[in-house]
Structure formats: structure tokens, C-alpha cells
MARROBA-362542 format. One record per residue (C-alpha): residue in one letter; x, y, z; residue number from 1. Coordinates in steps of 0.001 Angstrom, whole numbers, plus 500000, padded with zeros to 6 digits. Layout:
BEGIN
["A" [X Y Z] NUM];
...
***
This chain:
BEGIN
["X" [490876 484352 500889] 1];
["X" [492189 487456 499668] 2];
["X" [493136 490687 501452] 3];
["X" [494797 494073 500828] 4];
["X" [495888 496325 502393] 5];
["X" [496160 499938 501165] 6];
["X" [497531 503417 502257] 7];
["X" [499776 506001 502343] 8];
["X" [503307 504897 502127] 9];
["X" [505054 504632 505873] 10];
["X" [501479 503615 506903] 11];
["X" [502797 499940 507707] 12];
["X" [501245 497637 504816] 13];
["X" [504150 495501 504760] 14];
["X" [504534 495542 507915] 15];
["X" [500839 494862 509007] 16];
["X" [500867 492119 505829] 17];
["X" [504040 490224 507116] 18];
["X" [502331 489866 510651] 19];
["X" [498843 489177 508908] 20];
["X" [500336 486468 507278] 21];
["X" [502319 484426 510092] 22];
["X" [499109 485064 511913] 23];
["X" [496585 483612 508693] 24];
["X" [499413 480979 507376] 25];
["X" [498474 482974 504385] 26];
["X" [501042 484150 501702] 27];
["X" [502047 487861 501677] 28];
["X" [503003 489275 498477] 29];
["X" [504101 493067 498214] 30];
["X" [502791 494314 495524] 31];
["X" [506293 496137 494554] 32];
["X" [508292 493322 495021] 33];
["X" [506429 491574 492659] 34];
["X" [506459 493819 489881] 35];
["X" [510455 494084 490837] 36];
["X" [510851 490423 490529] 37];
["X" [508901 490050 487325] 38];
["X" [510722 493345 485401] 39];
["X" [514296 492410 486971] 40];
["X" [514542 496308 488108] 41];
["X" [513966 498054 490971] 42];
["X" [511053 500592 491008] 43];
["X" [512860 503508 491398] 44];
["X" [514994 501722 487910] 45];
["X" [511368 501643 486206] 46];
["X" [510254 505032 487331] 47];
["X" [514037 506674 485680] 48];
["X" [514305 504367 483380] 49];
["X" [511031 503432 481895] 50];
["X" [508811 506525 483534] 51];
["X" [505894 506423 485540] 52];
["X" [503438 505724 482717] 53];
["X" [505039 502554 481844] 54];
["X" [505057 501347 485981] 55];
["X" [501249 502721 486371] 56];
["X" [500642 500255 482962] 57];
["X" [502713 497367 484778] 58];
["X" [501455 497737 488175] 59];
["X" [497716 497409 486355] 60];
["X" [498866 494593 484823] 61];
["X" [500109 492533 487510] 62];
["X" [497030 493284 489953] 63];
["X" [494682 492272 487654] 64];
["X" [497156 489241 487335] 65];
["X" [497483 488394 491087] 66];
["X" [493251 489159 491271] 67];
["X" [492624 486674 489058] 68];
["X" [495133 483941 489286] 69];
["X" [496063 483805 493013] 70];
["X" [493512 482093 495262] 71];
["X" [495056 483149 498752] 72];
["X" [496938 485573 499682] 73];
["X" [497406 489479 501247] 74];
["X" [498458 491920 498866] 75];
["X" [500029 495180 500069] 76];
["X" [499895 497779 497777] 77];
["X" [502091 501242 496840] 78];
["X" [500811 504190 498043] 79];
["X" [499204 504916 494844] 80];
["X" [498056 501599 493445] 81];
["X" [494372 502370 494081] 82];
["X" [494786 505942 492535] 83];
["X" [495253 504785 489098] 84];
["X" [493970 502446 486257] 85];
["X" [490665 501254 488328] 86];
["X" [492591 499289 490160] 87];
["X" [490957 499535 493325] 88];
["X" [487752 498401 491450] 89];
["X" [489645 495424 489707] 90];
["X" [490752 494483 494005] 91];
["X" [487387 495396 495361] 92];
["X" [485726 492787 492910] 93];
["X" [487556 489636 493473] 94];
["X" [487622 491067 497657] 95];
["X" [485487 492709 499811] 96];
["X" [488818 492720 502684] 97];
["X" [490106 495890 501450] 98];
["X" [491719 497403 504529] 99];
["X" [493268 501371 504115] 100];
["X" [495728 501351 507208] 101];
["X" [494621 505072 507930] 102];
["X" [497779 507533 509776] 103];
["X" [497097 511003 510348] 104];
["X" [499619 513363 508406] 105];
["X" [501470 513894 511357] 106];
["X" [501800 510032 512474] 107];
["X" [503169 509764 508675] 108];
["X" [505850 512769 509090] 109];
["X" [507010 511363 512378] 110];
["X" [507005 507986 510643] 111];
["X" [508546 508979 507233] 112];
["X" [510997 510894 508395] 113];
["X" [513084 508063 510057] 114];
["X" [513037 506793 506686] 115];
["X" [513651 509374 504361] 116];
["X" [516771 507817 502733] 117];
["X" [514894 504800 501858] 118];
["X" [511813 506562 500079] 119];
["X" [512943 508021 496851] 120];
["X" [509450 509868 496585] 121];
["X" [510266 512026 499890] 122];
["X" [514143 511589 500365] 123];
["X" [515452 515246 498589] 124];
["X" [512294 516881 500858] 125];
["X" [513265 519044 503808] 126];
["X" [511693 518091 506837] 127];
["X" [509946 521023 507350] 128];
["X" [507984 520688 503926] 129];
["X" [507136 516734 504513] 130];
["X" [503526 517633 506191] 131];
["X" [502932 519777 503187] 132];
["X" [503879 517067 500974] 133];
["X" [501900 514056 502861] 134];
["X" [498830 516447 503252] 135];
["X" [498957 517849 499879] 136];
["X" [498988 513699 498228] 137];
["X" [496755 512623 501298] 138];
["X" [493668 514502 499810] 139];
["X" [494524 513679 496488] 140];
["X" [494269 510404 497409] 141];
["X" [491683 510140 500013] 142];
["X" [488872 509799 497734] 143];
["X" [490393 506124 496703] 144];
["X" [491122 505384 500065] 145];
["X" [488219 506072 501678] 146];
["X" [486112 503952 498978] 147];
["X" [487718 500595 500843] 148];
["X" [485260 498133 502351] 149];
["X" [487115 498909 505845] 150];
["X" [489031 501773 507268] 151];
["X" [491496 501036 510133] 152];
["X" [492350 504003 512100] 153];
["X" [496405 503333 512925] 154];
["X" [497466 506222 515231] 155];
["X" [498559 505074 518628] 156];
["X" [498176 501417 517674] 157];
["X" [500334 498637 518244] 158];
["X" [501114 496797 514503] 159];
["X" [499795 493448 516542] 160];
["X" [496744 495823 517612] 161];
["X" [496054 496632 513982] 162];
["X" [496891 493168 512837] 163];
["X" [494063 491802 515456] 164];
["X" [491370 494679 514328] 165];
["X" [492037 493155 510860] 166];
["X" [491934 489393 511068] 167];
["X" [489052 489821 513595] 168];
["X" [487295 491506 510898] 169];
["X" [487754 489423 507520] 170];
["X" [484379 488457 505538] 171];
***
């Protein structure tokens, strides 16, 4: 069985996956890690180093990789993995569990902003400008999002709440 999860970053994939998988006995791969482990750099090392072209290329590369080789597992994406390179189409054919964790813009600022020094994307932002931001890459992004076989509304749910909704509906 395979399952990913997808959403706006702070909108607890890894979180959600971890818990997912204890609860499945199913691997959990994060989708960042992965390509981390196979280029021996960090992401924000690709994205200085290497640009974003080359980590949109890579990232392609390795979902179609884990899609096709990997027999079990949940997958949490980045934040713009389905956004680019038809990856969400590569995911949605091998799965129909596609899950968008879905966090309104202001569950993301409250959420994001306790963890601003760990998001390179969103740490030089004022805090005053982060609803802005998340709203402004929210609607370029909703369009992928919303094209996921299942939409999990997050706000004023527990992670185990979420992690229930999902297992209870896998195909």
C-alpha cells in the first residue's frame, strides 16, 4: 500500500506520516530526507548550491523512483512536490491515497511561526508579512492540492485525530 501525504509546509506531513506509520507498521519515508540521503547535501545545500531547477529535476526523479520501485510505504512530500514536473500525476497513478493535510492560512502562521528558524523558505520573513506569504503560495498552489483523491481538513484537530480520519479512510 502506498500513501502520501501532501500540503503546505508546517501542515504536519511528517508528523501525521511518522504516526501513520507506527499505526500501519508501514515504512515512512520523507520525501526530503531521501533526496538528502541520496545527494549527500542538505536541501537548503542543493537549492544554493545547485539551484532550484536542479532539486525540482531531482525531486522528479526520485518520486518517480520511490512510485515505481517501493511496494509499501507513506511518502510525505515538500510543500511543492505536487506543483512541479507532473508529479502529482506520476503519485496519483501508482495511488489513489493521496491525502492534502489542509490548514487554513492562519493555522499555518500560528504554526510556522514557532518555527521560523528552521524553515529557510520563511525564516528572513517578518511576522507580520507571513499570512501574505502563506496566502499568496497557498493559491498558487491550491489548484495541485485540491486535485488529491482526499482532502483532510486539519484545523482544530488532534495529529492522532487526523491520523485516524486517514487510516480509516485508505482504499
Amino acid at each position: 500500500m502506498k500513501i502520501v501525504l501532501i500540503g503546505y509546509m508546517g501542515s504536519g506531513k511528517s508528523t501525521i506520516g511518522k504516526l501513520l506509520s507506527k499505526k500501519l507498521n508501514i515504512n515512512f519515508i520523507d520525501l526530503d530526507e531521501y533526496i538528502e540521503s541520496k545527494l549527500n547535501m542538505s536541501v537548503l545545500e542543493i537549492f544554493s548550491s545547485k539551484g532550484e531547477i536542479f532539486f525540482r529535476k531531482k525531486e522528479h526523479e526520485y518520486v518517480q523512483e520511490l512510485m515505481l520501485e517501493k511496494k509499501s510505504f507513506i511518502l510525505s512530500t515538500g510543500g511543492g512536490t505536487p506543483c512541479y514536473s507532473n508529479n502529482l500525476g506520476v503519485i496519483s497513478e501508482k495511488t489513489s491515497n493521496v491525502f492534502y493535510l489542509k490548514v487554513s492560512i492562519p493555522g499555518l502562521v500560528d504554526r510556522l511561526s514557532k518555527e521560523k528558524e528552521h524553515r529557510p523558505v520563511i525564516k528572513n520573513i517578518p511576522d507580520e508579512d507571513l499570512p501574505e506569504f502563506i496566502g499568496k503560495h497557498l493559491f498558487e498552489r491550491n489548484n495541485f492540492y485540491l486535485q488529491s483523491t482526499n482532502i483532510i481538513s486539519c484545523d482544530g484537530k488532534t495529529a492522532e485525530e487526523i491520523t485516524e480520519e486517514i487510516a480509516s479512510g485508505l482504499a
